[in-house]
C-alpha positions as CSV (number, residue, x, y, z in Angstrom):
1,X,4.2,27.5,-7.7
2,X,4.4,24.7,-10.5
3,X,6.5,21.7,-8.6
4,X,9.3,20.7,-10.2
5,X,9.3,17.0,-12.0
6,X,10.6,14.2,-11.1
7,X,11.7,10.9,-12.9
8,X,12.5,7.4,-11.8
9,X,13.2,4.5,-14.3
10,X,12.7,1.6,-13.3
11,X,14.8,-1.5,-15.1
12,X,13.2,-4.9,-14.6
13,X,15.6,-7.2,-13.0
14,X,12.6,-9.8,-11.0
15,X,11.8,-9.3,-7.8
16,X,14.1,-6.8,-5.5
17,X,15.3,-7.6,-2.3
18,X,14.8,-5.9,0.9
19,X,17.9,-3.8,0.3
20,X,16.0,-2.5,-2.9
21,X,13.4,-1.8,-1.2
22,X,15.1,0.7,1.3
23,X,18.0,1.8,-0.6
24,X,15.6,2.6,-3.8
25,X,11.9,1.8,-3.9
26,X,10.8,3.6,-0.8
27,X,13.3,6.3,-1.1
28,X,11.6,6.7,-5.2
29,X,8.2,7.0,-3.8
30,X,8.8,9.5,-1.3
31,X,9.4,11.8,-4.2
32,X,6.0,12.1,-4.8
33,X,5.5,14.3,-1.8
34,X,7.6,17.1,-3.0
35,X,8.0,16.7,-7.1
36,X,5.6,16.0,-9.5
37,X,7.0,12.5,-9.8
38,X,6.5,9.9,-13.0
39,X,8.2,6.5,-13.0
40,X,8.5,4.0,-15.8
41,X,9.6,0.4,-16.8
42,X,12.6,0.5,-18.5
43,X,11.9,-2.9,-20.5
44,X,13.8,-1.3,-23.9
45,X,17.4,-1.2,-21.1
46,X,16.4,-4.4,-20.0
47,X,16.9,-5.9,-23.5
48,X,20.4,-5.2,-23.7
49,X,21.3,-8.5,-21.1
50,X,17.8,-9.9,-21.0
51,X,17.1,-11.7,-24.6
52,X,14.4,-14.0,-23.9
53,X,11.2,-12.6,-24.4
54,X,8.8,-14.6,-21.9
55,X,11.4,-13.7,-19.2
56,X,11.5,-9.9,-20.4
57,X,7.3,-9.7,-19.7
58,X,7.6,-11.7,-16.7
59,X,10.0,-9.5,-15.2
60,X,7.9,-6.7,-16.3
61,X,4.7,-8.0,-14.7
62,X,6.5,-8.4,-11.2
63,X,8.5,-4.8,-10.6
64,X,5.2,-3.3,-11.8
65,X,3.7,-5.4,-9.2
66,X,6.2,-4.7,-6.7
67,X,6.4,-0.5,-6.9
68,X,2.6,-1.2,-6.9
69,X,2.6,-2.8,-3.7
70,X,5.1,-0.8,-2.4
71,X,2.6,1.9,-2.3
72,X,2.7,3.4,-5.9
73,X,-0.3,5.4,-6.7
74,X,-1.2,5.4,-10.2
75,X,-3.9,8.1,-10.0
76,X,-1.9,10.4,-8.3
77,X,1.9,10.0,-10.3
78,X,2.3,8.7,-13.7
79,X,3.3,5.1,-14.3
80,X,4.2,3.8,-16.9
81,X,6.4,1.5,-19.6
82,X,9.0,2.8,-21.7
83,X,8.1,0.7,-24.5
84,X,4.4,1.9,-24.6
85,X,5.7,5.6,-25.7
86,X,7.4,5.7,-29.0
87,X,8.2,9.1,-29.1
88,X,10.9,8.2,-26.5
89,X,12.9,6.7,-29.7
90,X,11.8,8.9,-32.0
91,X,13.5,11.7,-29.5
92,X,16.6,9.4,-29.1
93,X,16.9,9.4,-32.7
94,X,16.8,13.3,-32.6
95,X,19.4,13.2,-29.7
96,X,22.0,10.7,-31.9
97,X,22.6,13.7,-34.7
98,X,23.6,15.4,-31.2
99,X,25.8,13.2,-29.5
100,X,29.3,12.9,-30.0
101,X,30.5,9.8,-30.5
102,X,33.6,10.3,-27.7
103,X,30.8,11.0,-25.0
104,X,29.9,7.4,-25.8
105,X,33.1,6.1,-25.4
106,X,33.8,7.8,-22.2
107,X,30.5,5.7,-20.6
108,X,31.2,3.8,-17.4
109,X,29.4,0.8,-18.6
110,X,30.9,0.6,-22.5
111,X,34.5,1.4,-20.7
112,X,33.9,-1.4,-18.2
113,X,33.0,-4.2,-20.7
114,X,36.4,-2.9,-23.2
115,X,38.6,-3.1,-20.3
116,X,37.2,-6.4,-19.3
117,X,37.3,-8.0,-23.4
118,X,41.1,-6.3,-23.1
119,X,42.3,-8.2,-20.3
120,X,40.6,-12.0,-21.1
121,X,42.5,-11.0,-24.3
122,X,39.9,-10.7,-26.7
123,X,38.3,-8.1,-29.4
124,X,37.7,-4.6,-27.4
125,X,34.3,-4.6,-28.5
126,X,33.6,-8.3,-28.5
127,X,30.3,-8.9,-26.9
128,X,29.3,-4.9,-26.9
129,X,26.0,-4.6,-28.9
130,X,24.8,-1.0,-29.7
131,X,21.8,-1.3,-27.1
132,X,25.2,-0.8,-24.6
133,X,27.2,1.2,-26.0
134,X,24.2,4.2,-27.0
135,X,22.4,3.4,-23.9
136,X,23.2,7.2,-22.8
137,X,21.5,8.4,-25.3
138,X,18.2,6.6,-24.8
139,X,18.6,7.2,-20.9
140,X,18.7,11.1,-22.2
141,X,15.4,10.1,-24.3
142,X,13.7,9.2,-21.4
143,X,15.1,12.1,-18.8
144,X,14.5,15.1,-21.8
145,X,11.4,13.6,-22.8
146,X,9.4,14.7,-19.9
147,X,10.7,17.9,-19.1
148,X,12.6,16.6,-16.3
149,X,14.2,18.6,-13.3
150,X,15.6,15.6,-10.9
151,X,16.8,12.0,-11.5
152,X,17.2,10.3,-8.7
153,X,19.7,7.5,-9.0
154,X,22.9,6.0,-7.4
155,X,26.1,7.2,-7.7
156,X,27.2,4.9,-10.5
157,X,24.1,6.5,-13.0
158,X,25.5,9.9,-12.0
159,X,27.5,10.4,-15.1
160,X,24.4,9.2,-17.6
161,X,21.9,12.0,-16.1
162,X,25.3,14.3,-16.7
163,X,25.3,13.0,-20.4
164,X,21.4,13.9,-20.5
165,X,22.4,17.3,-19.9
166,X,25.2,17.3,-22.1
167,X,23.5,16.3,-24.8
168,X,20.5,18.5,-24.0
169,X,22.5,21.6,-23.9
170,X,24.2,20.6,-27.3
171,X,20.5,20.8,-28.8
172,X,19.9,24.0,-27.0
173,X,22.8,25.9,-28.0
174,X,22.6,24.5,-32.0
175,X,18.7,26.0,-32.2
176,X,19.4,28.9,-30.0
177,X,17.2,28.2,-27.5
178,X,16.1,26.6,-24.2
179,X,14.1,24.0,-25.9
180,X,14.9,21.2,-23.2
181,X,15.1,21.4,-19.6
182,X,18.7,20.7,-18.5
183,X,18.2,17.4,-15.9
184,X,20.3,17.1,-12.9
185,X,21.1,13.7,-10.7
186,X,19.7,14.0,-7.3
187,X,21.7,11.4,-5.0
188,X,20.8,11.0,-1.4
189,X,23.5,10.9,0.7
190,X,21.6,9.6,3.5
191,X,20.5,6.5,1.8
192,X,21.2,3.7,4.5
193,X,23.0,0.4,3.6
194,X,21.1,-2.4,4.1
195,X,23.2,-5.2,5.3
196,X,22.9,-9.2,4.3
197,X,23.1,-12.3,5.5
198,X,26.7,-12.1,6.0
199,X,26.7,-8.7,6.9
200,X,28.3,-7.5,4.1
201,X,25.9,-5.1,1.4
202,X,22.7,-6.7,0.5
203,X,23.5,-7.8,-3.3
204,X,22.2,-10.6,-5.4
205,X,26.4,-10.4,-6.3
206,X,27.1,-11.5,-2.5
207,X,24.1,-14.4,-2.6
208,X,23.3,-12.8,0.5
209,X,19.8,-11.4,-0.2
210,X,16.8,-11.6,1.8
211,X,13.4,-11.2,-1.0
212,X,11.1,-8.9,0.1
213,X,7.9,-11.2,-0.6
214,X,9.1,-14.3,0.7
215,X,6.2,-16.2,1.9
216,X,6.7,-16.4,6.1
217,X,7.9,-19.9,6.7
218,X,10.8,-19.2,4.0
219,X,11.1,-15.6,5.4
220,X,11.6,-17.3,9.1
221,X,14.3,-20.1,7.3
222,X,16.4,-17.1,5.5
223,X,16.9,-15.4,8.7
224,X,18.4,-18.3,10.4
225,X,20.7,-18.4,8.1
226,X,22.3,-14.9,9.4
227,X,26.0,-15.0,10.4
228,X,26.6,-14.3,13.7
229,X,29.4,-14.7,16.2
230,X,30.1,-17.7,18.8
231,X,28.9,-15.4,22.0
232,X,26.8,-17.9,24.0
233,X,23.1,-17.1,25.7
234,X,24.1,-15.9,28.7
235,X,27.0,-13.0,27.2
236,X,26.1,-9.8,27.0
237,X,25.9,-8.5,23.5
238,X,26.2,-5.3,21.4
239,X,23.3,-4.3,19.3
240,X,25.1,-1.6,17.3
241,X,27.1,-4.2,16.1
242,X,25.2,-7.2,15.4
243,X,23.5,-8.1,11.7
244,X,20.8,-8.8,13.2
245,X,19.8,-6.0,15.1
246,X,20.5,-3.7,12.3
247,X,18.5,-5.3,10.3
248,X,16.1,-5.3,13.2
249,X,15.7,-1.4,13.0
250,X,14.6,-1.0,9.2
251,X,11.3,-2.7,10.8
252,X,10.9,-1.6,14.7
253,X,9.2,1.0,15.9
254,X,11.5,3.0,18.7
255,X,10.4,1.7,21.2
256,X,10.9,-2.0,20.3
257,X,14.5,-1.0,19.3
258,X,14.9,0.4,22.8
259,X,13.1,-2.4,24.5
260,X,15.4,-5.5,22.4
261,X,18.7,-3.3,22.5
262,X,18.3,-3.8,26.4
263,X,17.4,-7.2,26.1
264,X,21.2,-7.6,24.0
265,X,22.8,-6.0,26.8
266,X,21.3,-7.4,29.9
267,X,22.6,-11.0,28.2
268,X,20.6,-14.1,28.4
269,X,19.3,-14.2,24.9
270,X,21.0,-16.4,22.1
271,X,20.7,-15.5,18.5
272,X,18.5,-17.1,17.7
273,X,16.2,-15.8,20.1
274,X,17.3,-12.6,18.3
275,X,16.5,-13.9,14.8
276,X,13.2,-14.9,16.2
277,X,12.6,-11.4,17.5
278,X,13.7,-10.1,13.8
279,X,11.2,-12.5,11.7
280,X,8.4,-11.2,13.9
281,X,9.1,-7.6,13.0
282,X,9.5,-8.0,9.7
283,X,7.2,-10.5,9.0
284,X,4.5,-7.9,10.4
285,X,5.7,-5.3,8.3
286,X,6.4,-7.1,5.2
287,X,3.2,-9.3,5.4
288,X,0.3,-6.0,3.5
289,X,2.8,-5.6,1.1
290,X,3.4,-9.5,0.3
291,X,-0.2,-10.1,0.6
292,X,-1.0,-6.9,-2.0
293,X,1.7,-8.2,-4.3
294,X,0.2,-11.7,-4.8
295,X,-3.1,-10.3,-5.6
296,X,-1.7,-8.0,-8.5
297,X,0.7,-10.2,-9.6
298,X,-2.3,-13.0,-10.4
299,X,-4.1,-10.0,-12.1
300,X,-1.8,-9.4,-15.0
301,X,-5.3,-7.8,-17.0
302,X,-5.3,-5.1,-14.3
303,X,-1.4,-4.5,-14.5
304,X,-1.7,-3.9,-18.2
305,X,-4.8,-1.7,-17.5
306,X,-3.0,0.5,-15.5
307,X,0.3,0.4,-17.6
308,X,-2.0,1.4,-20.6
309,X,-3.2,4.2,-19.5
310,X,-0.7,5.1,-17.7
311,X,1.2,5.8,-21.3
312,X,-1.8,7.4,-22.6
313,X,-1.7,10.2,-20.2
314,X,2.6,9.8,-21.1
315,X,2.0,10.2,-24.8
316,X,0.2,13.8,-23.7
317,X,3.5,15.2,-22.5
318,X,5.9,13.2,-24.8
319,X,4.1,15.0,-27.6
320,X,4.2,18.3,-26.9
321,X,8.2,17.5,-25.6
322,X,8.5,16.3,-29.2
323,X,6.2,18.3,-30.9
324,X,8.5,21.6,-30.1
325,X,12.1,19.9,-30.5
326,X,11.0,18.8,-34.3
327,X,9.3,22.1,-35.1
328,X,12.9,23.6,-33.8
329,X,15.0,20.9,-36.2
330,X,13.0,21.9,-39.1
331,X,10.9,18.1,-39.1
332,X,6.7,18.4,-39.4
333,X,5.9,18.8,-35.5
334,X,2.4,17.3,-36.0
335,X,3.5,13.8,-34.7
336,X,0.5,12.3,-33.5
């Protein structure tokens, strides 16, 4: 039985934090072992906030290196960047004659940036370039293109996988056919929280991040820096509700949970005995990846080797997606 596919855009916003990492990256790649999973670089959704081209390719270079050395197997899912397959715009242009023009306005993000122009007192649409406001659309682009089943995303993307489908089934029902596959958002409920410094949600928002390649005397420096309470050495302590041992358990086998949680409650150890304990586990399991990273990352011939053909083997399937929906609109199919 044909597995059903898979697609995870990836927008480039430098490198992620640990919180990324768990809360997305991992969860993204595990994918692969049940759906026939493709990922991409959204650079084209990146250009709506991020205008300054050196930065833009940068940015590209290091989530390409970080999904890479996070375990992403280019000869075994496709990877590749939105910007390499044109027929993702050419589709999107399709989609536009599809669209109405109310879906747009009912967008979370257009919404959010009206309301916000509304209350500083200024033009509704002051600010609000078309990148924003049809982003939808090019998100559907990218979901339709590839005959997509699931979309895994948080619960704030939920409704633009629903407007994929939307739209998709508008094109369907005007040519009288199932010509696209109708997407749906898979969200994992289980996905943990990974807590920050202050043990409030990791979030660059919060400043409260830990990076995930952080070399390890400025890992063993941001750690300190976790909040903690003014329980002296000697006090027994509770490790279901310290930062630190949370943290500690993204990176600890069971039995060194087990082993530490005792420790917390037996008393005589101070935090930072306990952030000490932390940066060794996570330094350990951190330390493959950080090392892989730095050796792609000073390869940037080798990124674009594997970002070129992984749109080559893109193009296959985006061409025959768009082949069939312009033989169905009545435009000359023979694209490529």
């Amino acid at each position: 039985m044909q597995k059903k596919v898979s697609l995870t855009g990836i927008k480039p916003t430098g490198i992620p934090h640990i919180g990324n990492y768990f809360g997305a990256i991992r969860p993204a790649l595990e994918l692969s072992k049940e759906y026939e999973a493709r990922y991409f670089i959204a650079d084209y959704h990146a250009l709506n906030s991020v205008k300054d081209p050196h930065l833009l390719k940068e940015m590209v270079y290091e989530v390409a290196a970080t999904w890479l050395a996070s375990g992403l197997d280019p000869e075994k899912v496709l990877f590749y960047r939105q910007s390499d397959v044109p027929e993702t715009f050419d589709l999107a242009m399709i989609l536009m004659a599809f669209t109405p023009k109310g879906l747009m306005n009912r967008a979370h993000a257009y919404k959010s940036a009206v309301q916000e122009n509304e209350q500083a007192g200024k033009d509704p649409d002051d600010g609000i370039n078309m990148g924003l406001y049809t982003y939808p659309v090019l998100m559907a682009a990218d979901i339709l293109l590839f005959d997509t089943n699931v979309v895994p995303v948080g619960k704030d993307q939920k409704q633009h996988v629903e407007m994929a489908a939307d739209i998709a089934q508008s094109l369907n029902r005007t040519v009288g056919k199932n010509l696209l596959v109708i997407p749906e958002a898979k969200i994992s409920e289980s996905t943990q929280t990974v807590v920050g410094l202050d043990g409030r949600k990791m979030s660059k928002s919060y400043n409260n991040t830990i990076s995930l390649f952080l070399p390890s005397k400025k890992l063993h420096k941001t750690l300190m820096k976790i909040v903690t309470n003014s329980q002296g050495v000697e006090e027994p302590k509770d490790p279901e509700t310290s930062h630190i041992f949370t943290l500690y358990k993204l990176f600890a086998t069971p039995e060194q949970q087990k082993k530490l949680a005792q420790r917390y409650r037996a008393g005589g150890m101070g935090w930072g005995e306990a952030k000490q304990e932390l940066f060794e586990v996570m330094d350990t399991y951190l330390a493959p990846m950080r090392e892989k990273y730095y050796a792609i990352i000073d390869d940037k011939e080798h990124i674009d080797k594997i970002l070129k053909e992984g749109a080559e083997k893109a193009r296959q399937v985006a061409a025959h997606t768009l082949g069939r929906v312009r033989k169905a609109i009545g435009v000359n199919p023979l694209y490529r």
